[in-house]
C-alpha positions in Angstrom: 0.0 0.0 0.0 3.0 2.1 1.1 4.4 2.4 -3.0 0.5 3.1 -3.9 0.0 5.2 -1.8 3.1 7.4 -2.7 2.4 6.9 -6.7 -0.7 8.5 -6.2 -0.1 11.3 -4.0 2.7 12.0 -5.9 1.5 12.0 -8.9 -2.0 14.0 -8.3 0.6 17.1 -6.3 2.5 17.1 -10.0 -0.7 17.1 -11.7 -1.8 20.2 -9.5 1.8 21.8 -9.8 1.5 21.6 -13.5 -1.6 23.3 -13.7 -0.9 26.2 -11.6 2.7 26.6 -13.3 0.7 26.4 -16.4 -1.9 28.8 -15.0 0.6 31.4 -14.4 2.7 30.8 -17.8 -0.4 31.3 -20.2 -2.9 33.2 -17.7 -5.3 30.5 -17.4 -8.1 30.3 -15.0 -6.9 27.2 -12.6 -10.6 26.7 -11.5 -12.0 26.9 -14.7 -9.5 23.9 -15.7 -9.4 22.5 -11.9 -12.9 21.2 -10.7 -14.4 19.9 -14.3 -11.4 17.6 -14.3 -12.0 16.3 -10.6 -15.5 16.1 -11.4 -14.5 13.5 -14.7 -12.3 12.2 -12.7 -14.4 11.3 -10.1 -17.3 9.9 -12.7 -14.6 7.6 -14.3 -13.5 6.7 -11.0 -17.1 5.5 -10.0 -17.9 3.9 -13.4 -14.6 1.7 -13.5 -13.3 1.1 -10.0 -15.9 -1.8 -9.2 -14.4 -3.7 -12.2 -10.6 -3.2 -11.3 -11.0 -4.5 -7.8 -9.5 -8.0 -7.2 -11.6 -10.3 -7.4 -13.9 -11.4 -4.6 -13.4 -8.2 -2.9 -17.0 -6.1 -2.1 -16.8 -2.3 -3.5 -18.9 0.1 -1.5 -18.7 3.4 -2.3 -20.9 6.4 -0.2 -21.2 9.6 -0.8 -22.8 10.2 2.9 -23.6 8.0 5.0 -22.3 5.4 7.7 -21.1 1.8 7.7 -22.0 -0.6 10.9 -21.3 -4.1 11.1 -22.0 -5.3 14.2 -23.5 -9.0 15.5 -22.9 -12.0 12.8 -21.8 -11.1 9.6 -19.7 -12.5 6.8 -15.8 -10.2 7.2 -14.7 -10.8 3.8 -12.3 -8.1 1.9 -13.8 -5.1 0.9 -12.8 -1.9 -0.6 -15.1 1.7 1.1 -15.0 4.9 -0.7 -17.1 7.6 1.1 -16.8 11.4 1.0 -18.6 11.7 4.7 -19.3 9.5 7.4 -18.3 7.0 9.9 -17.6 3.1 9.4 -17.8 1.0 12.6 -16.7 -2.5 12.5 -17.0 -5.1 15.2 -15.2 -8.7 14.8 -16.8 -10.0 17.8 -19.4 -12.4 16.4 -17.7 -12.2 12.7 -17.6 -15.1 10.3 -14.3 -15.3 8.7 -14.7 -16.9 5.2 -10.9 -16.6 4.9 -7.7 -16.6 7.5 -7.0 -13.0 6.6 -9.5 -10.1 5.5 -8.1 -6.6 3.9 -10.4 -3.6 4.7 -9.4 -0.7 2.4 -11.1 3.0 3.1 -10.9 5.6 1.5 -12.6 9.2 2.8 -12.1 12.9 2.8 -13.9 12.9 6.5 -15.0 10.6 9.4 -14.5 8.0 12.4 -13.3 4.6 11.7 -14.4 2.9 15.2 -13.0 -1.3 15.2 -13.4 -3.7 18.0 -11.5 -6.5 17.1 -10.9 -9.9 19.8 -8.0 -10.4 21.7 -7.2 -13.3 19.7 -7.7 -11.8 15.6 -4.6 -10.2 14.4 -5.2 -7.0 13.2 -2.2 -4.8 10.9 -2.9 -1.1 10.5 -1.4 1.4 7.8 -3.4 4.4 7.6 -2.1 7.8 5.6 -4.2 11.3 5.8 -3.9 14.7 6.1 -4.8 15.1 9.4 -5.2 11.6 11.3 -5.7 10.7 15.2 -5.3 7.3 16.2 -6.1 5.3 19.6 -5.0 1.9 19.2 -5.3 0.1 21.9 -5.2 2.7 24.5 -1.8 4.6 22.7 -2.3 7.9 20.9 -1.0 8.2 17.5 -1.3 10.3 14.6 -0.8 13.8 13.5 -0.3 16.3 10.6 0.7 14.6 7.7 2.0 11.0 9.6 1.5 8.1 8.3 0.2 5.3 11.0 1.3 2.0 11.0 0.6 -0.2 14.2 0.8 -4.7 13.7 -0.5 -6.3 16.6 1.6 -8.6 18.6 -0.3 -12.1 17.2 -0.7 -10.7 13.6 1.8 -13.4 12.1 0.7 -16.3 14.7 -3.4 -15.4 14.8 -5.8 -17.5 12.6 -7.7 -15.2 11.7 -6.2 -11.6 10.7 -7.5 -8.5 9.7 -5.4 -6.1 7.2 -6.8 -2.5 7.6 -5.7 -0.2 4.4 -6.9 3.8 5.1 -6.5 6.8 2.9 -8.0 9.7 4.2 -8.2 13.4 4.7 -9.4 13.8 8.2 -9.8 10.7 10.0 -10.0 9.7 13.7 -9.5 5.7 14.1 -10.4 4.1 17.1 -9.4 0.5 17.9 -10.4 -1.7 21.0 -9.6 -4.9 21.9 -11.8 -7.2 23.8 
């Protein structure tokens, strides 16, 4: 996720630095050029992500709105696009389909709340703008810090989760149990 991650931040700030360098070369309007291209790009994003995604792996995407799985359900890898909202996920009572599950948000703004049992495994690499994180009961984040927390039984656990978050402003709460 690491190299993804870094392809496509890097590659959307030269996008943006070539348009205002181009903007002040040729005295273009940067909004005129700036928010029709997000707006394509956000429609072509919609239309083809779905069919890109490995296979097997549930695309949600929400413009506002929560996600809450709680009691039994089916964890099973899924990728979450959402502009606003919160997703809370508890593995208490989930059925694992598979030994390892990867969960893969991304959001401009919301909570991410996880309660996860003592004995899951649970790996954690999260990038954002502006990100807090509790993870079991230790305070991480910051401006522009990238979070990246394994729990202690991730490689020995038999069932593992793999949480994947890009985000703008996030909060991320995990509990153990």
């Amino acid at each position: 996720m690491k190299k993804q991650t870094q392809i496509l931040l890097g590659s959307a700030l030269i996008g943006f630095g070539a348009l205002i360098m181009m903007s002040n070369l040729f005295n273009i309007d940067i909004g005129a050029i700036c928010w029709p291209s997000v707006l394509i790009l956000v429609g072509v994003l919609i239309i083809v992500r779905p069919r890109i995604a490995p296979e097997g792996t549930d695309v949600r995407m929400l413009l506002f709105g929560d996600l809450h799985r709680s009691g039994e359900w089916d964890a099973m890898d899924q990728e979450i696009w959402s502009f606003v909202g919160d997703v809370d996920l508890d593995f208490t009572r989930a059925n694992f389909p598979e030994d390892e599950v990867t969960f893969q948000l991304y959001r401009f703004v919301g909570d991410v709340d996880i309660i996860v049992p003592e004995d899951i495994g649970i790996s954690i690499s999260s990038m954002g703008f502006v990100t807090e994180a509790r993870l079991e009961g230790k305070k991480r984040g910051g401006f522009m810090t990238p979070v990246r927390y394994t729990s202690d039984n991730f490689d020995s656990a038999a069932k593992r989760i793999r949480l994947e978050m890009i985000s703008f402003v996030a909060d991320l709460k995990v509990i153990r149990v």
